[in-house]
C-alpha positions as CSV (number, residue, x, y, z in Angstrom):
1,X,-11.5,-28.8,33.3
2,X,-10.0,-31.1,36.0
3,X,-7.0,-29.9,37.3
4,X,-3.4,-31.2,35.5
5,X,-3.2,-35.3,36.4
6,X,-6.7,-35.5,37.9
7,X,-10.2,-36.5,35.9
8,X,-13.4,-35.1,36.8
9,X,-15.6,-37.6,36.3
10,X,-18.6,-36.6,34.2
11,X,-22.4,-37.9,34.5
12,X,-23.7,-40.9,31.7
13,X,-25.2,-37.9,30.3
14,X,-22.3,-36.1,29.3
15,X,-20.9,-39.5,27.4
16,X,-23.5,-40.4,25.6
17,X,-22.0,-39.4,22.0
18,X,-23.8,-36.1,22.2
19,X,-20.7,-34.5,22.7
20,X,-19.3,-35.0,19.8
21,X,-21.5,-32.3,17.8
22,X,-19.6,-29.7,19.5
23,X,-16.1,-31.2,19.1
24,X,-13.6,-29.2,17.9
25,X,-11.8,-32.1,15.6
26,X,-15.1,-32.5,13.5
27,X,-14.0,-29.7,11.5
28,X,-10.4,-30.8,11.3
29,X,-8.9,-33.7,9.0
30,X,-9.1,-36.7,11.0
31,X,-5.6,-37.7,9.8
32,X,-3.8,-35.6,12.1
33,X,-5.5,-37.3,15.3
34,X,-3.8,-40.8,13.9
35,X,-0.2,-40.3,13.3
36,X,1.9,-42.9,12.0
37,X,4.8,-43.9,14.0
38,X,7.5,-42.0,16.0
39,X,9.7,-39.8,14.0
40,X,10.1,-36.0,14.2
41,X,7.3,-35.9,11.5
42,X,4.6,-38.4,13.3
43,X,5.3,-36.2,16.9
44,X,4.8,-33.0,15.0
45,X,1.5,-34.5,13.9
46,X,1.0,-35.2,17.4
47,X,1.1,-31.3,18.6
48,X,-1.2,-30.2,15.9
49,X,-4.3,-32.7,17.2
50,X,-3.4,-31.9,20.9
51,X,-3.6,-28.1,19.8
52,X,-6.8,-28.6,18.4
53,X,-7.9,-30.6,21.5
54,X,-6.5,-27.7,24.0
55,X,-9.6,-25.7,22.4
56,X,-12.1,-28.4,22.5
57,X,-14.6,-27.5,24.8
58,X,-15.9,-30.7,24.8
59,X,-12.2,-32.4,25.6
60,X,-13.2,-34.1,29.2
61,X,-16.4,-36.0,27.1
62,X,-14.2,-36.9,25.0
63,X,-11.8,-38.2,27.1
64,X,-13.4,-39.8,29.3
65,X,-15.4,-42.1,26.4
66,X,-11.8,-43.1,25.6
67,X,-11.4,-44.5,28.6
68,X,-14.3,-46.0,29.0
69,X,-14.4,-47.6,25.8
70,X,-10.6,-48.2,25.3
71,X,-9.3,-46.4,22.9
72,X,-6.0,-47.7,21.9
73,X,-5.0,-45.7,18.8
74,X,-5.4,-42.1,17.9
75,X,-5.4,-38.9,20.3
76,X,-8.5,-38.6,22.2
77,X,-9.3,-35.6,24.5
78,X,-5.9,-34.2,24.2
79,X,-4.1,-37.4,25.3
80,X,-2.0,-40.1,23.3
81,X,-2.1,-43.8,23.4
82,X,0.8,-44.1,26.4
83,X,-0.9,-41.8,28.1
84,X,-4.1,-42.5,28.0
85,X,-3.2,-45.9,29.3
86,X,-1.5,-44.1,32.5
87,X,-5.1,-42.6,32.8
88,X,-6.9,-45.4,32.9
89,X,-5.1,-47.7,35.3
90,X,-6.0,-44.4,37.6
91,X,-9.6,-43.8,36.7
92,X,-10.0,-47.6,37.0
93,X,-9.0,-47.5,40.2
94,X,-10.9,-44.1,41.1
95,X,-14.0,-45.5,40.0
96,X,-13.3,-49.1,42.0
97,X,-13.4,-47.0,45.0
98,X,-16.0,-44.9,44.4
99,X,-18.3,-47.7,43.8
100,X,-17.1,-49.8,47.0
């Protein structure tokens, strides 16, 4: 994994959906990885799916197909809605200037 605050970028490859075979949440009720609201209750929700994220080994696929396909609601490779949006105005940009 990428160290804390940077992405690695994978190849195509590696987001092609094929990923998601070997993620961790398969196994895990889906419920937990769309919490409802803000309360003590929704954030506690919150922890749980990031836990089971911390041991995907597929996390950084997973992530990264958030970004690149927008995501807005749920927790995807470990990372919430706000901040998966933080992520993505920087990956945007790291892409922009690897491609110019």
């Amino acid at each position: 994994m990428a160290p804390r605050g940077q992405l690695r970028f994978l190849k195509p490859s590696d987001t092609d959906g094929s990923w998601r075979a070997s993620a961790s949440c398969r196994i895990t009720d889906s419920e937990i990885f769309f919490p409802v609201g803000d309360s003590d209750a929704a954030l506690d929700v919150v922890e749980q799916a990031k836990a089971v994220c911390r041991t995907c080994p597929v996390r950084e696929a997973c992530l990264q197909f958030a970004l690149e396909t927008k995501q807005v609601d749920g927790i995807w490779g470990g990372t919430t809605e706000d901040e998966r949006r933080r992520l993505r105005r920087a990956w945007v940009a790291a892409r922009r200037l690897r491609a110019g």
